[in-house]
C-alpha positions in Angstrom: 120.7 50.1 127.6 117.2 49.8 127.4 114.8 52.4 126.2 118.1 54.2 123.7 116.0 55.0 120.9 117.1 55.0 117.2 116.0 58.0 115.7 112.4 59.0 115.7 111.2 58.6 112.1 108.0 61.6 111.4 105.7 62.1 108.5 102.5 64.9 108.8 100.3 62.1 110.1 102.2 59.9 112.1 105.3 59.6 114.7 107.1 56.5 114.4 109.6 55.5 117.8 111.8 52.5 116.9 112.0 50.4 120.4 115.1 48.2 120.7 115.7 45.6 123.2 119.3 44.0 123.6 120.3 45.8 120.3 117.7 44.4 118.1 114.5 46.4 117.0 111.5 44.8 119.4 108.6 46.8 118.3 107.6 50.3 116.8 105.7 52.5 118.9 103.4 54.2 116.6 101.6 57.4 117.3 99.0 58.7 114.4 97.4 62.2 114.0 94.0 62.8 112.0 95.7 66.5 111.0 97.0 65.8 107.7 98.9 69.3 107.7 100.2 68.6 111.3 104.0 69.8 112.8 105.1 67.1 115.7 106.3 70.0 118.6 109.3 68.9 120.3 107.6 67.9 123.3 105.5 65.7 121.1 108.4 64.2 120.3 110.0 64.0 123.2 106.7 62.2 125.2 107.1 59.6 122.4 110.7 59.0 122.9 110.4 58.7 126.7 106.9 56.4 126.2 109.3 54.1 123.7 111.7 53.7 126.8 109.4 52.8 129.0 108.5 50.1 126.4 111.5 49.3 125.6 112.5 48.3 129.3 108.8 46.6 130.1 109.9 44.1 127.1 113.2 44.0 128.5 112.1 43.0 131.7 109.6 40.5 130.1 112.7 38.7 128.0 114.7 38.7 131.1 111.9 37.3 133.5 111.3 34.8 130.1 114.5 33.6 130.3 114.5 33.1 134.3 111.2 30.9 133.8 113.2 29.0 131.0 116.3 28.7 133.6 114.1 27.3 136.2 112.4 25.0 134.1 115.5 23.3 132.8 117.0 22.9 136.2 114.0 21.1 137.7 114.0 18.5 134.9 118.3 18.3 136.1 116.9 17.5 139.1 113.8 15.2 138.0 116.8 13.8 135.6 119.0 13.3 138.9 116.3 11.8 141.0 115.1 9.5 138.5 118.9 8.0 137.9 119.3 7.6 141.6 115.7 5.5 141.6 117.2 3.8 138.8 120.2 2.5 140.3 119.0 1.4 143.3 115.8 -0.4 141.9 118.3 -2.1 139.6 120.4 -3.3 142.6 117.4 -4.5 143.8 116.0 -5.9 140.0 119.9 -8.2 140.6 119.3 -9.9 143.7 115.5 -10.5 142.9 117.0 -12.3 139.8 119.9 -14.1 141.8 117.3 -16.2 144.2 115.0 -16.8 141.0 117.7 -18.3 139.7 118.8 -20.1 142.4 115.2 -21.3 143.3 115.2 -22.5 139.5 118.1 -24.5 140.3 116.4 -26.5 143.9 113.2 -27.5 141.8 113.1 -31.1 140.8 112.8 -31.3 137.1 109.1 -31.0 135.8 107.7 -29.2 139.1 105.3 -26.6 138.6 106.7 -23.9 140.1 109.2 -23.7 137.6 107.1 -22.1 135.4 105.8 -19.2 137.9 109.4 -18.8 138.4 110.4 -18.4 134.7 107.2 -15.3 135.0 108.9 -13.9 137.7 112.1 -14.0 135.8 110.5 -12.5 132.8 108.6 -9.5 134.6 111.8 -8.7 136.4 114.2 -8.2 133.2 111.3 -6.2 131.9 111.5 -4.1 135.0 115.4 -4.1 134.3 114.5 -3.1 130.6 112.5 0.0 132.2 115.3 0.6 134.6 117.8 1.1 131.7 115.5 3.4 130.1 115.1 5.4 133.3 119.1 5.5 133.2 118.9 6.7 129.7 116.8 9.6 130.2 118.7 10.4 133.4 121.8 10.5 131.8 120.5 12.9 128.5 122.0 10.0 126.2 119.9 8.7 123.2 117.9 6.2 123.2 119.4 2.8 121.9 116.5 1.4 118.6 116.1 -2.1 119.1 114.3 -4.6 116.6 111.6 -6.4 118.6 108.6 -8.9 118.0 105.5 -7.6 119.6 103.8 -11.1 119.1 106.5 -12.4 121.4 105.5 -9.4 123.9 102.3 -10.3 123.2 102.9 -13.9 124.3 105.0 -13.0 127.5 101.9 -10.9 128.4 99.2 -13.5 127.5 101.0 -16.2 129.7 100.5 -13.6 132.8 97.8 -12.6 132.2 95.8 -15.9 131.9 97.3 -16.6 135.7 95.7 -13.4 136.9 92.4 -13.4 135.4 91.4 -17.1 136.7 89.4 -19.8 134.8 86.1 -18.2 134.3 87.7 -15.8 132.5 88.2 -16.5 128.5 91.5 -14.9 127.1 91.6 -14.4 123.2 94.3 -13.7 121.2 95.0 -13.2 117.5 98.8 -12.3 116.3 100.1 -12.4 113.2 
């Protein structure tokens, strides 16, 4: 129980009450006397026993309302976790049809027409939506995190092909990869 005290340990000078919490020593509550002939009276000692319960169940209810924090913490990132993996999957389902009619779009263009390559963008942003959709999956799903070997010039390039679209002609776009 909280508060059962070990013995109390007494020198002339000072009164020493060993506070446990969950059978483990917590603290020391320390009382000190300026009398270096001094005789703790039993009441003394008693007051300090009682003051180390109290202390002992005050960080006792601290651990316990600690740990209840820690609980409720951990449950609202199972729920972010849950949330996130439902987002995931639907966004996907959505990420599969977007790519269907791309494709099939792709497949009514005459050869050389110039919508073919906005199409091929469209394609590209929407596997790297798919890419982000897999990694929401991940982290709802607690499993690691697959390491891939990737080219960030080639990122670079995807990016650098949108990019040149959006910002318009008047606009000069620069790169330098290795």
């Amino acid at each position: 129980e909280p508060g059962e005290m070990k013995e109390l340990r007494a020198s002339q000078r000072r009164l020493e009450v060993p506070v446990e919490v969950n059978a483990k020593d917590a603290a020391a509550l320390v009382i000190e006397s300026d009398d270096a002939e001094r005789d703790w009276t039993q009441e003394e000692r008693t007051f300090a026993a009682a003051a180390g319960s109290f202390v002992a169940r005050a960080l006792d209810a601290h651990e316990r309302r600690s740990l209840e924090h820690a609980l409720a913490r951990a449950q609202r990132m199972e729920s972010i976790g849950q949330l996130a993996g439902g987002v995931a999957h639907d966004f996907n389902n959505i990420l599969t049809a977007i790519l269907g009619n791309i494709e099939v779009a792709r497949l009514e263009l005459a050869p050389g027409d110039p919508a073919d390559a906005l199409l091929v963008e469209a394609e590209l942003a929407a596997r790297r939506a798919a890419d982000l959709t897999r990694q929401l999956l991940t982290f709802a799903r607690h499993q690691p995190v697959e390491a891939r070997i990737f080219d960030p010039n080639v990122l670079a390039r995807e990016a650098e092909r949108m990019l040149r679209r959006l910002v318009g002609a008047q606009i000069e776009l620069r790169t330098d990869l290795d």
